[in-house]
N, C-alpha and C positions, 0 to 999 in steps of 0.2 A: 504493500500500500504506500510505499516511502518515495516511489517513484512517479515521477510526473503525469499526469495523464490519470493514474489509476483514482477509478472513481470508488470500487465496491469490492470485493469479493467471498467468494463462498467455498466452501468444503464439506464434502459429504464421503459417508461410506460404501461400501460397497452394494447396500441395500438401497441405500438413498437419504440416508438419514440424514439431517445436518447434523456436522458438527461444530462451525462454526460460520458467524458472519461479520461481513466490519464492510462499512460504509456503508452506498447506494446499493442494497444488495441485498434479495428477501430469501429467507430460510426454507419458503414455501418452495422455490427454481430446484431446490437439492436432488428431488429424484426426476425433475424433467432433464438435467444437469447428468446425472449419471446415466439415465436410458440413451440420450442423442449419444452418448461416449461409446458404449456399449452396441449399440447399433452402429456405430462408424466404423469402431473397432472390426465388425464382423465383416468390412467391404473387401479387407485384406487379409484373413487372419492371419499369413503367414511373418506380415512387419511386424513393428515395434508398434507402441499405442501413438494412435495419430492426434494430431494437437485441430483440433475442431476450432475453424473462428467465424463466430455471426457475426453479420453487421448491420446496422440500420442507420438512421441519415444522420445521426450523429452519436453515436455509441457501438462498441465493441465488444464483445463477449469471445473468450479464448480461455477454450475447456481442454482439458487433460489428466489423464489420469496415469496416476505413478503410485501405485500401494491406495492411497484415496484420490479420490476425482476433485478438481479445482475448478473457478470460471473465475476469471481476471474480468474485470468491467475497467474497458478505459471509454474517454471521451476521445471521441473523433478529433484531429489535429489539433490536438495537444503536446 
């Protein structure tokens, strides 16, 4: 969160649970957060976990999952 730009983020487990939040950023996204991962994850199975980024007209979301699943909220040109 220390970094420019970043607005929110969230972390959840493998179920979808949150387990934590800080900023722009609701607890409720945690299992729609982990399903889009989990379903990306499956276009390839044979890489590494793929780094998922939405966008809308001015905000960012960039999910990944490494042991728990993450989603970074930045603002757009920032």
């Amino acid at each position: 969160m220390d970094v420019p730009g970043n607005i929110g983020c969230v972390l959840a487990n493998n179920q979808g649970l949150c387990l934590g939040v800080k900023g722009n950023a609701s607890e409720q996204s945690a299992g729609i957060i982990v399903a889009i991962s989990d379903l990306a994850s499956k276009l390839d199975p044979s890489s590494s976990a793929p780094v998922i980024s939405l966008e809308s007209n001015d905000k960012i979301c960039m999910i990944h999952k490494h042991g728990i699943t993450g989603a970074i909220y930045k603002q757009k040109g920032a």
